[in-house]
C-alpha positions as CSV (number, residue, x, y, z in Angstrom):
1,X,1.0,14.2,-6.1
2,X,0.3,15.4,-2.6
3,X,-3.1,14.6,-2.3
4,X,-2.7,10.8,-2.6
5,X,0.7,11.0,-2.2
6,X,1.6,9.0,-5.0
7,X,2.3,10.0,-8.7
8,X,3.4,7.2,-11.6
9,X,5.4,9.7,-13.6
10,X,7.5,11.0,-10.2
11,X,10.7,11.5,-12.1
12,X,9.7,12.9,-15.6
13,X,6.9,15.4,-13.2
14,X,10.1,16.1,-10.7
15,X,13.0,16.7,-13.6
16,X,11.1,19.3,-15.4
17,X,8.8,20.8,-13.0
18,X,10.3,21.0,-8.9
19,X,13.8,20.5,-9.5
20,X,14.6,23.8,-11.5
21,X,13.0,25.0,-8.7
22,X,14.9,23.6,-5.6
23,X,18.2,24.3,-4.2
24,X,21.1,22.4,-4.3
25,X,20.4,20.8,-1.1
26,X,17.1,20.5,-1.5
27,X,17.5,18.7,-5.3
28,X,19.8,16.3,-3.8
29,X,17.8,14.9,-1.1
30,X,14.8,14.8,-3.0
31,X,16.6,12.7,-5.7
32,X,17.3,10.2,-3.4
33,X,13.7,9.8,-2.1
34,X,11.6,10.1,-5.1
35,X,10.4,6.6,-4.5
36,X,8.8,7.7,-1.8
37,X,6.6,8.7,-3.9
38,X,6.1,6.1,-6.3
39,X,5.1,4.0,-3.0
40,X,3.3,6.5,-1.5
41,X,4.8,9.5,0.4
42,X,2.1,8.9,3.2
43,X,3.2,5.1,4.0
44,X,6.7,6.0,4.9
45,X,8.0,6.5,8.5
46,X,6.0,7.3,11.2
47,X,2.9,7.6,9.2
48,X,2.9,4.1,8.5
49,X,2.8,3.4,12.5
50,X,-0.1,5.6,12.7
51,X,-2.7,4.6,9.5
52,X,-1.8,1.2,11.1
53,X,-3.0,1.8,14.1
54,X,-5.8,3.9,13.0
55,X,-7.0,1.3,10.8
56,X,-6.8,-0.9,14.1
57,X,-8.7,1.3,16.1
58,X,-11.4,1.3,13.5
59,X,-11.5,-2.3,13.1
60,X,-11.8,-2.7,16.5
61,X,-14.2,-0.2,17.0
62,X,-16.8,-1.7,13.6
63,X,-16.5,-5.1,15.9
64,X,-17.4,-3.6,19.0
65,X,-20.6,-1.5,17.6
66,X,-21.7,-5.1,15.2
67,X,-21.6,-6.9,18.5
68,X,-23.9,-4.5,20.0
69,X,-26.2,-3.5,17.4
70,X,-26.5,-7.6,17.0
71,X,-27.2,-7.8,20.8
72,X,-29.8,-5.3,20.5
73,X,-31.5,-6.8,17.9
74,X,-32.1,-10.3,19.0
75,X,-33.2,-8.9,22.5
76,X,-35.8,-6.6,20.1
77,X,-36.8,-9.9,18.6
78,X,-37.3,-12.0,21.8
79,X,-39.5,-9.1,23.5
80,X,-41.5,-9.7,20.3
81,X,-42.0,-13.5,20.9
């Protein structure tokens, strides 16, 4: 559940195995955000903004190194000429 931060049985895995566990409190906010869960807990807030611009970052950063391995190539194959 934690490692992918997903699970597709949240609310039977929550009912009989966390919430026995949990105070009051505790019980009723996570009932209100199990779905969290079922979207993925990681792609919620603030962490969204982040693996968004993470995944930019690397995008921008796989262009950037293909643009120069691709330079250094073709100047490799004109010295051969």
């Amino acid at each position: 559940m934690f490692g992918e931060g997903r699970h597709p049985h949240i609310e039977r895995l929550y009912d009989t195995k966390l919430a026995p566990f949990l105070s009051q409190s505790a019980n009723h906010f996570w009932q209100k955000r199990l779905w969290y869960f079922k979207q993925g807990l990681y792609y919620q807030g603030g962490m969204v903004r982040a693996l968004g611009l993470l995944q930019l970052c690397s995008l921008i950063l796989k262009r950037v190194f293909w643009s120069v391995d691709s330079t250094c190539l073709l100047t490799s194959l004109f010295a051969l000429c």
